[in-house]
C-alpha positions in Angstrom: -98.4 43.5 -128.7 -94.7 43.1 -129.1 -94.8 44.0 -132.6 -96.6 47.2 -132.1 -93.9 47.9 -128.9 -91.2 47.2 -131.2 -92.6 49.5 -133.8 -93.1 52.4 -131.4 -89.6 51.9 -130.5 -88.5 52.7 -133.5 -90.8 55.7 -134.0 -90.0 57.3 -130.4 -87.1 55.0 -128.8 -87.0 52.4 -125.7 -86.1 55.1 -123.6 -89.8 57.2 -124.5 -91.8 53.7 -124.1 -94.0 52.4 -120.8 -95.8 49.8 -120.6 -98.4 49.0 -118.0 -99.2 44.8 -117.2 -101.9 43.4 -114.8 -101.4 39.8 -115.6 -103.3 39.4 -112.3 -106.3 40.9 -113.4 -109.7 39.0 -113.9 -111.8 41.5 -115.7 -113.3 40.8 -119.2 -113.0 37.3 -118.5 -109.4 38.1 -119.3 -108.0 36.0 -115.8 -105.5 33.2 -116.8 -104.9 30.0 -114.4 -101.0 30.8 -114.6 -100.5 34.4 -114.8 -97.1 34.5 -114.2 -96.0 32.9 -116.8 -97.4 35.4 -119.4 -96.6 38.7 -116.8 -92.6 37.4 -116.7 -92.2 36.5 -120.3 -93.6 40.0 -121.1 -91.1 41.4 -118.7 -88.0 39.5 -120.3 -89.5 40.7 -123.9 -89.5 44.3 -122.4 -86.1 43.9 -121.0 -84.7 42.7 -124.4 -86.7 45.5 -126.4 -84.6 48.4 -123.7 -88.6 49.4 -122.6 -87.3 52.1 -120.1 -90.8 51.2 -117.7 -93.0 48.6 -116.8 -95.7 48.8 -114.1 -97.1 45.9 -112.9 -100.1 46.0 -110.9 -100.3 44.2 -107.8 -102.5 41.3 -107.4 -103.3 42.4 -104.0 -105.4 45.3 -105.9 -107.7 42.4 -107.6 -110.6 41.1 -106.0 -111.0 36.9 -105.6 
């Protein structure tokens, strides 16, 4: 995933890039016992890439 951010940052630049996380989320049998750890180290890589916007989705929108 980084690697294709980083790309696109180079094609359009940080400040055209979004990026939408739902480390919370438990569809697909995608849920992870910690999912904070991967939803904060995405945000630091984000931060370090210039990635103008993250939206995070609540976990309060998930179910269970």
């Amino acid at each position: 995933m980084l690697c294709m951010l980083c790309g696109t940052n180079m094609r359009l630049g940080a400040d055209r890039v979004g990026m939408r996380l739902s480390p919370f989320a438990s569809y697909l049998e995608s849920s992870d016992s910690n999912p904070e750890a991967p939803g904060l180290y995405m945000a630091h890589a984000l931060k370090k890439l210039g990635i103008l916007y993250c939206h995070v989705v609540a976990p309060s929108l998930w179910p269970g």
